[in-house]
C-alpha positions in Angstrom: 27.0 -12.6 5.2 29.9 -14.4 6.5 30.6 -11.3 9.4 30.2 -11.7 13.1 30.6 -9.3 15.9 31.4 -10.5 19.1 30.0 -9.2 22.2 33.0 -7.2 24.4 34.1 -10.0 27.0 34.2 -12.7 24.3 38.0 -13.3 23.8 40.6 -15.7 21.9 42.1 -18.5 24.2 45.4 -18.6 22.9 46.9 -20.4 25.4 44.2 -23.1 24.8 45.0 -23.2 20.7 46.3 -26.4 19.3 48.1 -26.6 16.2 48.1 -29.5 13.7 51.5 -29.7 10.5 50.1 -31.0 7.9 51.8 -33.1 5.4 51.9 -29.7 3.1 53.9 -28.4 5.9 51.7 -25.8 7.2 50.4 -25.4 10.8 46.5 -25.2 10.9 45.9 -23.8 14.1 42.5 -23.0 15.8 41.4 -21.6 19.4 38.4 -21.1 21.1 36.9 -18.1 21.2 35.9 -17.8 24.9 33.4 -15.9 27.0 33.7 -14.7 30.5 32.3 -18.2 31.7 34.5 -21.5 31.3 32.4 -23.4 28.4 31.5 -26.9 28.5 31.0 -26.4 24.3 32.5 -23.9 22.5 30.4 -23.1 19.0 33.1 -20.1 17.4 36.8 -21.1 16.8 39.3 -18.5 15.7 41.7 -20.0 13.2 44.8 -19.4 10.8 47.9 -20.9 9.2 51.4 -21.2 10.5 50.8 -18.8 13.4 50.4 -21.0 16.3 52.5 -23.7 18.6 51.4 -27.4 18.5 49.7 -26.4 21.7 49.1 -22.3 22.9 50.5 -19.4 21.4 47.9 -18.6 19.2 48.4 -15.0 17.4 46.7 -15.4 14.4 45.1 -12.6 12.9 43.9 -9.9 15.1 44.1 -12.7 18.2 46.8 -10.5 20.1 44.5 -7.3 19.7 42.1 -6.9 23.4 39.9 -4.7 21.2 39.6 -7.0 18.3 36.2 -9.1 18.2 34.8 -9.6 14.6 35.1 -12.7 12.8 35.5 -13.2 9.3 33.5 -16.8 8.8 35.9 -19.6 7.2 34.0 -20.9 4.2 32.3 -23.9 4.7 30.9 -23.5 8.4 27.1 -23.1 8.7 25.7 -20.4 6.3 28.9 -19.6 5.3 29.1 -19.4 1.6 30.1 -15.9 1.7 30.6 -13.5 -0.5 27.4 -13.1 -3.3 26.4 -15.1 -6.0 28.7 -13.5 -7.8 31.8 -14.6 -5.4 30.5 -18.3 -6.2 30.4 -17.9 -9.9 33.7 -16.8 -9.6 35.5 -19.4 -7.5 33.7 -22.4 -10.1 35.0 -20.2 -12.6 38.8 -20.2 -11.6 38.3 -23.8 -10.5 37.6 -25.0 -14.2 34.7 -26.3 -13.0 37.1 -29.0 -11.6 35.0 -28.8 -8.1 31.5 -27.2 -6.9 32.2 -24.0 -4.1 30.9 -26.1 -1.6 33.4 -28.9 -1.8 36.2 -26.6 -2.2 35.0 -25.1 1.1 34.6 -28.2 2.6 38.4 -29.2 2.3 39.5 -25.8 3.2 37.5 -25.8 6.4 38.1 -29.6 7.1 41.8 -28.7 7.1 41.6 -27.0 10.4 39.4 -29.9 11.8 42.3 -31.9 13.5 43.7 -28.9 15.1 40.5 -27.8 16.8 39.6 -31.3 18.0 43.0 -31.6 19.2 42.1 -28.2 21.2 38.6 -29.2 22.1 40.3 -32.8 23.7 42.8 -30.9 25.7 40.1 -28.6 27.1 38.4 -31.6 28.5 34.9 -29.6 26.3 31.7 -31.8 25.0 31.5 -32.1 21.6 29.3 -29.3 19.9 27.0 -31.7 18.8 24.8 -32.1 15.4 25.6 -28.7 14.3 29.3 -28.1 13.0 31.2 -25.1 15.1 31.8 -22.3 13.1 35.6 -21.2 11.9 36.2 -17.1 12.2 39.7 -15.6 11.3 39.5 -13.1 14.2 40.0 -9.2 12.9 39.0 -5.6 14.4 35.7 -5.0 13.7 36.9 -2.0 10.9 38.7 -5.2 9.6 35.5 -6.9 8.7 34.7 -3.7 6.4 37.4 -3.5 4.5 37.2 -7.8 4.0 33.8 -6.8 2.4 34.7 -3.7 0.6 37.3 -5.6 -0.9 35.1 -9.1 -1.8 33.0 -6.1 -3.8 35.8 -5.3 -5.6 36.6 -8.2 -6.3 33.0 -9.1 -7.7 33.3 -6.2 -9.5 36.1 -7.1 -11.4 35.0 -10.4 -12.4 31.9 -8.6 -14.0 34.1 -5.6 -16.2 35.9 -8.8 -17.3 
């Protein structure tokens, strides 16, 4: 879970990005992740830290790349836990049991939330609707193999400890 392709025309609109500076000081920057029509709603958002422009110049990740078009999901969207249950012990492990996984997604994702609104408003683009949009950082597709391979690892870690 947590892996999308993306068909071969779909695209990142990094001149249509928006980025938002916290009051940590980093930028949280999303864009659209556009098909060959011009969407009244867009559904995916590619996004990323400190690697876009208050408005445009979107190159996070793999956004630069024509060839790139998998998405890694951003916890927290829909069906996004990611990782196994094994991933989830881990993260209320290291967390001291100080917060659930969900809500600890549900900042990290809501972090990007001004910057893609911000993007969606300048678009002139109709609100999704009842279902939340869902957050990708945008990598080759080989990318989206080696995330996994190493989230294994990682789990696998966590149990030889």
């Amino acid at each position: 879970g947590g892996r999308l392709v993306f068909a071969p025309e779909a695209n990142v609109g990094v001149d249509k990005a928006a980025g938002y500076l916290a009051d940590d000081g980093v930028m949280y920057c999303a864009a659209p992740i556009l098909g060959i029509d011009e969407p009244r709603r867009v559904e995916f958002w590619a996004v990323g830290l400190d690697c876009c422009q208050p408005s445009g110049n979107f190159t996070c990740g793999a956004a630069l790349d024509k060839h790139a078009r998998g998405g890694a999901v951003v916890f927290g969207g829909p069906g996004a836990r990611g990782g196994g249950p094994l991933t989830s012990l881990l993260v209320a492990f290291s967390h001291g049991g100080a917060a659930t996984p969900r809500e600890e997604d549900a900042v990290e994702r809501a972090k990007f939330e001004p910057a893609r609104r911000k993007a969606e408003e300048a678009m002139g683009l109709v609100a999704k609707g009842p279902d939340e949009p869902v957050l990708v950082r945008w990598v080759r597709v080989g990318g989206l193999q080696t995330l996994s391979r190493d989230y294994t690892l990682q789990e696998g870690a966590f149990i030889l400890l």
